[in-house]
C-alpha positions in Angstrom: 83.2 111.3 87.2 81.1 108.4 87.3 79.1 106.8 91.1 82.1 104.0 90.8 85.4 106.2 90.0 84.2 108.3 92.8 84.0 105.1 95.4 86.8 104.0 94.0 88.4 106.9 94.7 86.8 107.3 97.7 88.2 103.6 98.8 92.0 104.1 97.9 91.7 107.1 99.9 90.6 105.7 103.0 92.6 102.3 102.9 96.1 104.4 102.0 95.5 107.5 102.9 98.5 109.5 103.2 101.5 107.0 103.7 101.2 103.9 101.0 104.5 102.0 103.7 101.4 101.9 106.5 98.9 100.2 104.2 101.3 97.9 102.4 102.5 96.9 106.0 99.3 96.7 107.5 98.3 93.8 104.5 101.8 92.4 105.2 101.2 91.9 108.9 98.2 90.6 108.4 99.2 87.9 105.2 101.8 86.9 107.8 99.3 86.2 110.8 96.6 84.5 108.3 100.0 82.1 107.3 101.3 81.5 111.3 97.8 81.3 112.2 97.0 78.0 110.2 100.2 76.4 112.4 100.1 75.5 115.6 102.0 78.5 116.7 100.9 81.1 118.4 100.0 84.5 115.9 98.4 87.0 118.3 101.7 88.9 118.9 101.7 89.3 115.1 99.7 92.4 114.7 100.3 94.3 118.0 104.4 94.0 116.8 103.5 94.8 113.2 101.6 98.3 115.0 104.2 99.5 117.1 106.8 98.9 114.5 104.6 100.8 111.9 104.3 103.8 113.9 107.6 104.0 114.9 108.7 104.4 111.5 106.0 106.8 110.5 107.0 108.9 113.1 110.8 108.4 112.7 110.4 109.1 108.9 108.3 112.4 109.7 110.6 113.4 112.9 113.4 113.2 110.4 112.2 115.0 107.5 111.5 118.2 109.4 115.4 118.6 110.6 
């Protein structure tokens, strides 16, 4: 495996990690707060929202598969 397979590896590792719905929302939350942010209304409550949603799913999805 060659120096750039292995960052690349390395990379997609770290940004997905286990659960592909986190990172996908993560960029998500954070497309729709570079868009509300160029208005002139206010995007802080974006991400902190976008968070607590997240993990309530994650946890929800994990809660339920062990049932």
């Amino acid at each position: 495996m060659s120096r750039v397979e292995g960052f690349l590896r390395f990379l997609w590792d770290f940004v997905v990690g286990d659960d592909w719905r986190i990172a996908v929302g993560v960029v998500l939350a954070l497309a729709l707060t570079a868009l509300i942010a160029d208005t002139s209304v206010a995007a802080w409550w974006i991400l902190p929202v976008a968070v607590a949603v997240l993990l309530g799913m994650s946890v929800w999805r994990v809660a339920r598969s062990r049932v």
